[in-house]
SETI-570213 format. One line per field, with one value per residue (C-alpha): x, y, z; chain. Coordinates in Angstrom, 2 decimals, decimal comma. Example, Ala and Ser with C-alpha at 12.3 -4.5 7.8 and 13.67 -1.06 7.14 Angstrom:
u c(12,30; 13,67) $
v c(-4,50; -1,06) $
w c(7,80; 7,14) $
mol c(A; A) $
***
This chain:
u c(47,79; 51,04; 53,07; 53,39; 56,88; 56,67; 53,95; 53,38; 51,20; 51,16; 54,63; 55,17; 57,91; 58,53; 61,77; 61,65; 58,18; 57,89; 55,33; 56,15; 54,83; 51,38; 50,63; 50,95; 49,74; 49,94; 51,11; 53,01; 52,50; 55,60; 56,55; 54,09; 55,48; 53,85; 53,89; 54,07; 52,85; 52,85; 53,90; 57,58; 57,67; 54,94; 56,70; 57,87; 62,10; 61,49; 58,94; 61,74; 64,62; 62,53; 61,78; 65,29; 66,49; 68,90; 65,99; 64,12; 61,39; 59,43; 56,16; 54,22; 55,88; 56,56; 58,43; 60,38; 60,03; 59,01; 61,50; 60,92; 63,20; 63,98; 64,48; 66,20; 68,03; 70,28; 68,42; 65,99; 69,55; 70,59; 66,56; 67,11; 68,47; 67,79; 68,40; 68,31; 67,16; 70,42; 72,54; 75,47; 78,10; 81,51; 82,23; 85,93; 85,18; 83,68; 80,15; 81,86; 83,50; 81,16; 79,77; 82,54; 83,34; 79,84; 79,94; 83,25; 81,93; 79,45; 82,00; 80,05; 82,41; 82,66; 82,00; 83,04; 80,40; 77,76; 78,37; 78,43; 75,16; 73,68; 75,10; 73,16; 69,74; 69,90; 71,58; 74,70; 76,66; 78,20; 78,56; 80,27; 83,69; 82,98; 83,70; 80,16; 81,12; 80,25; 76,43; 73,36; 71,10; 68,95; 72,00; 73,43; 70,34; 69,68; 73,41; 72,38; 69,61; 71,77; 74,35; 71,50; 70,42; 73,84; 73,17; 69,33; 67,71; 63,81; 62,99; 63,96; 63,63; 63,04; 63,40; 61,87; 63,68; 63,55; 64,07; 65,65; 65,50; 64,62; 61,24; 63,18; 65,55; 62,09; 60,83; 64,08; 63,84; 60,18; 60,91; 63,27; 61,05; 58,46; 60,75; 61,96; 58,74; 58,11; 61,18; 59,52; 61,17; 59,17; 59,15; 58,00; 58,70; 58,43; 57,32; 55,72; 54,87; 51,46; 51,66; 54,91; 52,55; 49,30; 52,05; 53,82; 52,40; 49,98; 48,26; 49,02; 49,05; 48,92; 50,58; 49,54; 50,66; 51,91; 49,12; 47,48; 44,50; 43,97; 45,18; 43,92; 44,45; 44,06; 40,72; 39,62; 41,06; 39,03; 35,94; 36,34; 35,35; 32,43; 32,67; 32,58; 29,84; 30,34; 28,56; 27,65; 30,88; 31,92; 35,58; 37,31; 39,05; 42,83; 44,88; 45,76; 42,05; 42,09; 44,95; 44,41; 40,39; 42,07; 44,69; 42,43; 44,60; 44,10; 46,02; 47,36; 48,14; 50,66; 52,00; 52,87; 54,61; 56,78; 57,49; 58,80; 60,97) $
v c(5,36; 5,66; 2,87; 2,12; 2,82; 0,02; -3,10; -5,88; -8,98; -11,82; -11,43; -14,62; -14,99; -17,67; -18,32; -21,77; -22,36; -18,22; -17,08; -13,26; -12,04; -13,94; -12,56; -8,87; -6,73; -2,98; -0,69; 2,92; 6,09; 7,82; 10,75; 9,54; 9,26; 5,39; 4,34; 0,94; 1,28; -1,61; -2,92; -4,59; -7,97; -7,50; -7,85; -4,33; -4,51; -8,25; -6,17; -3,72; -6,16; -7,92; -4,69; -3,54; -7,02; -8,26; -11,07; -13,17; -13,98; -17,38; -16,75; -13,34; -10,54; -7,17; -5,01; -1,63; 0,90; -1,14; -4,09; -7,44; -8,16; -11,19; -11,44; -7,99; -7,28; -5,24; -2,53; -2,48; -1,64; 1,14; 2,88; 2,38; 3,79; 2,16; 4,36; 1,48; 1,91; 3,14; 6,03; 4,46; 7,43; 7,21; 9,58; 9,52; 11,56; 14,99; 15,42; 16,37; 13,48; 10,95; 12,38; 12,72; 9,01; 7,26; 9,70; 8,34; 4,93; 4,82; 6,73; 10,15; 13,36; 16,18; 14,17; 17,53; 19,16; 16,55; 16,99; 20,64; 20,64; 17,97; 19,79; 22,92; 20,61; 19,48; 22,67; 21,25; 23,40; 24,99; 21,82; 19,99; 20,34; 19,09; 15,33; 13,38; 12,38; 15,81; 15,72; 15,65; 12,66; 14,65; 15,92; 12,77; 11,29; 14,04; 13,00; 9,53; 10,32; 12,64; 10,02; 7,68; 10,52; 10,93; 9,22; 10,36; 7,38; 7,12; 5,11; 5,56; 3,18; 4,13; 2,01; 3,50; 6,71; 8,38; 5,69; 6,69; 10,42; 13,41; 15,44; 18,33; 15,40; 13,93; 17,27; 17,72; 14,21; 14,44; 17,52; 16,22; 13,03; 15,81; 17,91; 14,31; 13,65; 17,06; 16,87; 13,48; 10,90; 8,13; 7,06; 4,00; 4,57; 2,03; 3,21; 2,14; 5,71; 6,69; 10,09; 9,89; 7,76; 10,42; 13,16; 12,24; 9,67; 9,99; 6,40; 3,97; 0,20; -1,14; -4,69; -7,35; -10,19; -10,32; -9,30; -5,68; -5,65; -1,66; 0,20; 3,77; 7,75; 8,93; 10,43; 6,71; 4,98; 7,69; 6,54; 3,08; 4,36; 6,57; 9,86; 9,79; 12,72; 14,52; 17,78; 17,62; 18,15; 15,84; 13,82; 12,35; 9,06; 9,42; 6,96; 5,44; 4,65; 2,58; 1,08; -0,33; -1,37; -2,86; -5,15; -5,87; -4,73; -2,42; 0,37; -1,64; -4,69; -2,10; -0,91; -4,51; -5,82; -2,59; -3,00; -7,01; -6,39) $
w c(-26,04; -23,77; -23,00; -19,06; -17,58; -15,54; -16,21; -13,37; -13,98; -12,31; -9,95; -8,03; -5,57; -2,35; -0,75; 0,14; 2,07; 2,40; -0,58; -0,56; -3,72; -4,85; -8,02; -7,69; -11,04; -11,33; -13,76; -13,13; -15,83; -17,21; -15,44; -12,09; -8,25; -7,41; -4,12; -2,90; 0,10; 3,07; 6,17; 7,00; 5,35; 3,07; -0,36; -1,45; -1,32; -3,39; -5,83; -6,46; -6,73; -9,36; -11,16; -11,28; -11,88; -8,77; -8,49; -10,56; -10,23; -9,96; -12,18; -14,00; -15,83; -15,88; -17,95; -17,64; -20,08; -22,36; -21,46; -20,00; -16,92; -17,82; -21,26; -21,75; -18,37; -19,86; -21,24; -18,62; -16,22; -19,10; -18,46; -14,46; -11,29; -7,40; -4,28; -1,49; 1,92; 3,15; 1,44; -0,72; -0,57; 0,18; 3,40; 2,37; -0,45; -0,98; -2,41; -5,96; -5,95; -5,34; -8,51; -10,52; -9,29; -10,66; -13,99; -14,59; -14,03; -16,18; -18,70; -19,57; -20,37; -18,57; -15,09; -13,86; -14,90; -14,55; -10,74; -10,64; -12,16; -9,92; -6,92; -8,36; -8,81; -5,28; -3,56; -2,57; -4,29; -0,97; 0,51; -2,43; -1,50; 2,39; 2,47; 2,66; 6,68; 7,38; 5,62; 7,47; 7,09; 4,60; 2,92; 2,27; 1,01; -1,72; -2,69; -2,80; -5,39; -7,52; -8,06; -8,75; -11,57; -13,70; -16,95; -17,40; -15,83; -16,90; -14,40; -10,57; -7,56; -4,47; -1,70; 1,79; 1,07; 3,84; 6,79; 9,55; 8,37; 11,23; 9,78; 8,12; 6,10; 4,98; 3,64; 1,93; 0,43; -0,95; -2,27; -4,13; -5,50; -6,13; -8,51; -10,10; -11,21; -12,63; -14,74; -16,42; -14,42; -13,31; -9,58; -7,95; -4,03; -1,59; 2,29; 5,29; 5,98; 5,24; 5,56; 2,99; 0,16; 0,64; 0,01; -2,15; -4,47; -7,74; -7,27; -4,12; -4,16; -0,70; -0,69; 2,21; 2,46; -0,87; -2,62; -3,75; -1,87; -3,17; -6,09; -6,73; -5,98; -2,91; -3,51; -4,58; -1,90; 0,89; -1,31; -0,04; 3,89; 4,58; 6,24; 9,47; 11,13; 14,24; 15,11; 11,66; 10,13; 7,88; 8,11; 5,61; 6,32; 5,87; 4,41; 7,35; 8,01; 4,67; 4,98; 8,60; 6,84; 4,10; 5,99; 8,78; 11,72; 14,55; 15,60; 18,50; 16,86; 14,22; 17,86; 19,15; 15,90; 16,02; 19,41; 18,81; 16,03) $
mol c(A; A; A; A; A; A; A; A; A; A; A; A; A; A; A; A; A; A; A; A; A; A; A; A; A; A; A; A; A; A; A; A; A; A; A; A; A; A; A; A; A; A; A; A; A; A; A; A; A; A; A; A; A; A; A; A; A; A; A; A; A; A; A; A; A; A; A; A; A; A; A; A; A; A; A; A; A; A; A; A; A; A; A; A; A; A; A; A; A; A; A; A; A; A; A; A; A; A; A; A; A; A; A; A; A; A; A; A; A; A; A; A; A; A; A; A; A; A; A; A; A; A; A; A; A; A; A; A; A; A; A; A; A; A; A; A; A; A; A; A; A; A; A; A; A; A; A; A; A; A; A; A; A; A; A; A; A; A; A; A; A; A; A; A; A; A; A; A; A; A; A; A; A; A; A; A; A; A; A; A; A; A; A; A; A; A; A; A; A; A; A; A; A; A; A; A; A; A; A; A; A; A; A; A; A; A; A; A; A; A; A; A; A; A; A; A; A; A; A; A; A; A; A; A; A; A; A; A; A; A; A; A; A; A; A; A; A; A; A; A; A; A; A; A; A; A; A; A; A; A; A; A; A; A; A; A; A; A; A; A; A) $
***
């Protein structure tokens, strides 16, 4: 039987009179894109920050690759990389650079070469030399996850990856979490984007309110509406159809809380 990558049970988490996290359980396969899909506020950025170990937190527990978060922080730090919501490159530097500057860090030989071949993996091998100030959103974000790649990771965060990015940047990006997955690496993506989790992800847990309501493949999740008829030609529901079921809010209602933010 294969070991999860990453095991949840039981994640609890309030700050001060805020519960976010009421005791959220799901588990991720090695080598699978998960997506943890749900609206702002509900829970996901605190899931991740307790996965990768920036946050403790206050009951459950889960373990990466085999490690608890708690009890062995360290080696569930030496089995992970995060990619935050926002790119962390330096624009002073070139693309090469910012590679050769984490492989240093994290004191691998041949930096050099690390970031030659990352440049290859993500084609930005022409644009290497070019200081990062000069990258396109979707450029800069495919840098982002190589640096987060030098020193084999086997587990991968990623937190609303492509936020902010124009369409083309978010091909480029899931692309890229597509061809990560292939290669073995596990990825548990965060998004509020439902068309990102239904192409992207293996199995989607939709968190409300701090809890999973719905865990499943995309197939399974469709199961959970009927087709809709009309002319006799059957629909299927789309994601965002369950996931506006599940959470019990209208179209609208997702319109108005965008709007007051």
């Amino acid at each position: 039987m294969t070991t999860a990558a990453i095991q949840v049970k039981g994640i609890e988490k309030s700050y001060k009179d805020l519960h976010v996290l009421r005791g959220v359980d799901f588990e991720v396969a090695p080598g699978s894109i998960f997506a943890l899909l749900g609206s702002n506020g509900a829970g996901k950025t605190t899931m991740v920050k307790i996965l990768s170990t920036l946050l403790k937190a206050d009951g459950g527990q889960a373990a990466v690759d085999g490690f608890d978060v708690n009890g062995e922080s360290l080696q569930v730090r030496q089995s992970i990389s995060l990619t935050g919501q926002f790119a962390a490159v330096d624009e002073v530097l070139s693309g090469k650079e910012n590679l050769i500057l984490v492989a240093k860090l994290r004191h691998l030989k041949n930096p050099a070469g690390i970031a030659d071949d990352l440049l290859a993996q993500f084609s930005l091998t022409d644009a290497g030399p070019r200081k990062v100030a000069t990258y396109s959103g979707g450029m800069r974000r495919r840098l982002d996850i190589a640096m987060s790649l030098i020193g084999d990771p086997k587990v991968i965060f990623l937190d609303e990856p492509t936020t902010g990015l124009d369409p083309q940047a978010r091909v480029e990006v899931w692309q890229t979490v597509k061809d990560l997955a292939r290669n073995g690496t596990t990825v548990l993506l965060t998004t509020q984007y439902l068309d990102e989790a239904e192409h992207l992800a293996d199995r989607i847990a939709i968190l409300h309110k701090g809890t999973i309501i719905q865990n499943g493949t995309l197939d399974e999740l469709k199961r959970l509406l009927p087709p809709a008829e009309i002319e006799y030609v059957e629909k299927q529901p789309s994601l965002e159809d369950v996931f506006l079921a599940l959470v019990g809010e209208s179209a609208e209602e997702q319109k108005e809380q965008e709007s007051s933010r």
